[in-house]
N, C-alpha and C positions, 0 to 999 in steps of 0.2 A: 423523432427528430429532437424533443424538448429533452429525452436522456442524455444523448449524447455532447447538446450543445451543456448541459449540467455536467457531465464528468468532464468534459474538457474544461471549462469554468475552474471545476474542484482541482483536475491537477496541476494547473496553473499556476493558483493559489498554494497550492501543497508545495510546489517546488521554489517559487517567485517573489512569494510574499514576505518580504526582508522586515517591512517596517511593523506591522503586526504578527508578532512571534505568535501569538493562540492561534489567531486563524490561521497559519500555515501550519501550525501544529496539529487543530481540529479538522482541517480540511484533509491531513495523511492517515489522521485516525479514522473519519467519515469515507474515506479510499477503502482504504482495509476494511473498515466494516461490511462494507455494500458489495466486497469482492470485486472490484475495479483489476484489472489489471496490471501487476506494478511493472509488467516489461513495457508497456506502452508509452512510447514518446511523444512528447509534443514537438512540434517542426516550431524552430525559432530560428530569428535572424536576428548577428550582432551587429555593430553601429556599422561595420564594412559593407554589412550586406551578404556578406556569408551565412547559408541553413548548418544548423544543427541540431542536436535534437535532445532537447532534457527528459530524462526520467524521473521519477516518484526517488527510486532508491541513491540516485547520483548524491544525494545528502550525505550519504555514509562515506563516499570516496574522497581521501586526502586530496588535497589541494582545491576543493570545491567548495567555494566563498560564502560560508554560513556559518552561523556563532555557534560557539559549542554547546553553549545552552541548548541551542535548536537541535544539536546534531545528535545530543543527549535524551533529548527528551521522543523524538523521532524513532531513535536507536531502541529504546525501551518500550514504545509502543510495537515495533516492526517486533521485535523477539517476545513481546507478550501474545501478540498474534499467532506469529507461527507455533509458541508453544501449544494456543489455544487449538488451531487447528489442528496438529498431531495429536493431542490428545483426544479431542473428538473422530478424529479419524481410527484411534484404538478403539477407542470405549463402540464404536459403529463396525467395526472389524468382531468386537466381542459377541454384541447384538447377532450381526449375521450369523457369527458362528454357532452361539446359542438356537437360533431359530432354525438352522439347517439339518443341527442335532436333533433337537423338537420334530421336526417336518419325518426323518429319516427312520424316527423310531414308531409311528404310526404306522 
């Protein structure tokens, strides 16, 4: 129960947090890290009273009210990730291959 009530906390923060740009910045980086979810919405309600629902990545889509600084610095951590994960995803694609070679030739 204490996980999830933290990654809800975290993406709150990630998406919400206008007046401190680090913590909304560390809190998208601390997302990615821990492998959070980035399709997972949080249910919010505006001054009307109307649900909708924020994402992690809605930072990147134009017309969505954050500094560019924020959307900058956001932006280069989300593509250092994915690059990070592709890469590991080869280099562990190489590994299996390796070892299945190894396994096949005994």
């Amino acid at each position: 129960m204490q996980e999830v009530l933290e990654q809800e906390s975290l993406l709150i923060l990630s998406i919400k947090d206008a007046k401190n740009e680090d913590t909304s910045i560390e809190s998208f980086r601390v997302l990615l890290k821990y492998g959070a979810d980035m399709d997972l919405g949080v249910r919010r309600y505006d001054e009307n009273g109307k649900e909708y629902l924020y994402y992690p990545t809605d930072v990147f889509a134009r017309g969505y009210f954050v500094s560019p600084m924020i959307m900058q610095r956001k932006r280069k951590i989300w593509d250092d990730r994915k690059r990070y994960l592709k890469n590991s995803n080869f280099l562990l694609d190489l590994r299996m291959k390796k070892f299945l070679i190894q396994s096949y030739n005994l």
